[in-house]
C-alpha positions as CSV (number, residue, x, y, z in Angstrom):
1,X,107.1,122.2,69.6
2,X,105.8,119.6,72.4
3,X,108.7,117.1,73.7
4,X,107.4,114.0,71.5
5,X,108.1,111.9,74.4
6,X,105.1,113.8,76.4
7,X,103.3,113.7,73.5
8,X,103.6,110.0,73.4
9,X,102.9,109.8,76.6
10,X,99.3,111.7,76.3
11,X,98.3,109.3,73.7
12,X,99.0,106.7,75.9
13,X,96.9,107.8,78.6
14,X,94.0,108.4,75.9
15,X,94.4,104.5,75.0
16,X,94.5,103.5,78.3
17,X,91.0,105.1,79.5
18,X,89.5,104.1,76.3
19,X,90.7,100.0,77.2
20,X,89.1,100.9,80.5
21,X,85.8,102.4,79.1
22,X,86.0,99.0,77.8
23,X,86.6,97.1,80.6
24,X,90.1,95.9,79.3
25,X,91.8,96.2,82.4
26,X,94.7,94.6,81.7
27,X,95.6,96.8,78.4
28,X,94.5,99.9,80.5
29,X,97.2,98.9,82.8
30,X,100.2,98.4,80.7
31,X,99.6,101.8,78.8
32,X,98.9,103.5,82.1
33,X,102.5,102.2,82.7
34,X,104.0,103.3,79.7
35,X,102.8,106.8,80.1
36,X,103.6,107.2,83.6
37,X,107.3,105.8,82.5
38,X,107.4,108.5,79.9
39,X,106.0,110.7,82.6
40,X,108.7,110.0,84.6
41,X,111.5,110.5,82.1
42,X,110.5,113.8,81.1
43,X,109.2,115.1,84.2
44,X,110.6,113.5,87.2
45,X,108.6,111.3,89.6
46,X,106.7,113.7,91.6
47,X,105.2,115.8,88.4
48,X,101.5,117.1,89.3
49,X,100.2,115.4,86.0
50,X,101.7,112.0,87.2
51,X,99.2,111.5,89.7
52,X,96.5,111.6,86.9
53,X,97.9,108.6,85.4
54,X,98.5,106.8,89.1
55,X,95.4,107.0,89.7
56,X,94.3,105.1,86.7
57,X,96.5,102.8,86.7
58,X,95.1,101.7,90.6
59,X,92.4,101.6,89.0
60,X,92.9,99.0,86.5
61,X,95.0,97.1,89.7
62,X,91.6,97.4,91.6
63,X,89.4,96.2,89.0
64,X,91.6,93.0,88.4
65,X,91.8,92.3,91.7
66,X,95.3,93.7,93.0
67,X,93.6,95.5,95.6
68,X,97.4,96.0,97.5
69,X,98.8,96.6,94.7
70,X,96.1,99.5,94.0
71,X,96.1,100.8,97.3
72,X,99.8,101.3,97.0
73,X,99.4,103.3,93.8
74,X,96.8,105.5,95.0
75,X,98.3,106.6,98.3
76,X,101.4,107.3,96.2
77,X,99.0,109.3,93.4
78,X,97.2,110.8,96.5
79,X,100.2,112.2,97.9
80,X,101.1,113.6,94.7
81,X,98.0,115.5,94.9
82,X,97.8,116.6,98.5
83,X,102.0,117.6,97.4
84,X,101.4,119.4,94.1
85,X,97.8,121.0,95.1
86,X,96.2,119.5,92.4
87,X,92.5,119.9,92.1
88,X,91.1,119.0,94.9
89,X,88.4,116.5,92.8
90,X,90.8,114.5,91.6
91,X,92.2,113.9,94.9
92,X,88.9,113.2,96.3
93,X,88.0,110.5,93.1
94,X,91.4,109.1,94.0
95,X,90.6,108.8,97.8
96,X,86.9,106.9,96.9
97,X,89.2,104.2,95.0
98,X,91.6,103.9,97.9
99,X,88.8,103.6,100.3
100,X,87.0,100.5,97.6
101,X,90.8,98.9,97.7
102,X,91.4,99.0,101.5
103,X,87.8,97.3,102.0
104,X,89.0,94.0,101.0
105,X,91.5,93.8,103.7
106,X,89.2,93.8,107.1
107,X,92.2,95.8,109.3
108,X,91.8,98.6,107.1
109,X,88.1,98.8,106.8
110,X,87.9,101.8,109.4
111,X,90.4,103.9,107.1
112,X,88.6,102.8,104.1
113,X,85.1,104.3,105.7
114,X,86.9,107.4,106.6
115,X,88.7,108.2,103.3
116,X,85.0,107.7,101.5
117,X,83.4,110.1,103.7
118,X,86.4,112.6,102.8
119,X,85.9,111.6,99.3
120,X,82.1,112.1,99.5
121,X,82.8,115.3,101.3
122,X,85.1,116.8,99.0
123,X,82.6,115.8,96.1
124,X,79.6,117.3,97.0
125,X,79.8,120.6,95.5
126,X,82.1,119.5,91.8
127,X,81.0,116.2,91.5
128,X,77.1,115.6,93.2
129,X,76.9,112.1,91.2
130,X,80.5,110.8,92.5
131,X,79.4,112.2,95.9
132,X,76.1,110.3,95.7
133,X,77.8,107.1,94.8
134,X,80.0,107.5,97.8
135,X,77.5,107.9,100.2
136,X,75.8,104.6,98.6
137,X,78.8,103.0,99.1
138,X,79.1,103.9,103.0
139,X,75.5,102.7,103.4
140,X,76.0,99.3,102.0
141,X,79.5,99.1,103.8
142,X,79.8,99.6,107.6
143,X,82.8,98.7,109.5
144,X,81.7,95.4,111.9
């Protein structure tokens, strides 16, 4: 039988994207919190599927404005990533949201272009659409 605390924790991750699919950021956040907690617990801190939830919960932080605050949370969900050799997609997706967080801050505009080409890079073959928007995105944003 599945540990019920796991379990608990997958529903919580379901919740979450569904609040963000609804632009709830604020509830996406807290249960992406939860989960990751539970995560934690069960699994340690440096579990492959952890990561999955970072990288959601930087993204609620991005889309309410905590644009440190996500940027710390996705280098830490990257590195889980790059650690566990976890598809190399989600890595990518995770590295396109770092690069939209490190844009607001002007120092780190450079790093931001060069993890969205990365990103784009990485894309192209499993995810044409993402790879598309990326490219977008480095057109309409060039370092000054």
């Amino acid at each position: 039988m599945a540990d019920q605390e796991l379990v608990l924790a997958n529903v919580l991750s379901n919740i979450a994207i569904v609040h963000e699919h609804k632009g709830q950021w604020e509830d996406a956040m807290e249960r992406f919190e939860q989960a990751i907690a539970l995560h934690e617990l069960k699994l340690g801190p440096d579990h492959s599927s952890t990561a999955y939830l970072l990288t959601g919960l930087g993204e609620s932080n991005f889309n309410l404005g905590n644009y440190s605050e996500a940027a710390s949370i996705l280098r830490r969900a990257i590195k889980l990533q790059e650690d566990t050799q976890s598809a190399p997609q989600r890595t990518a997706e995770a590295r396109l949201l770092l690069a939209y967080a490190l844009w607001h801050s002007p120092s780190n505009r450079g790093e931001a272009r060069a993890l969205a080409e990365q990103a784009r890079k990485d894309l192209l073959e499993t995810r044409p659409e993402a790879a598309a928007e990326a490219a977008a995105w480095l057109r309409t944003h060039r370092a000054k």
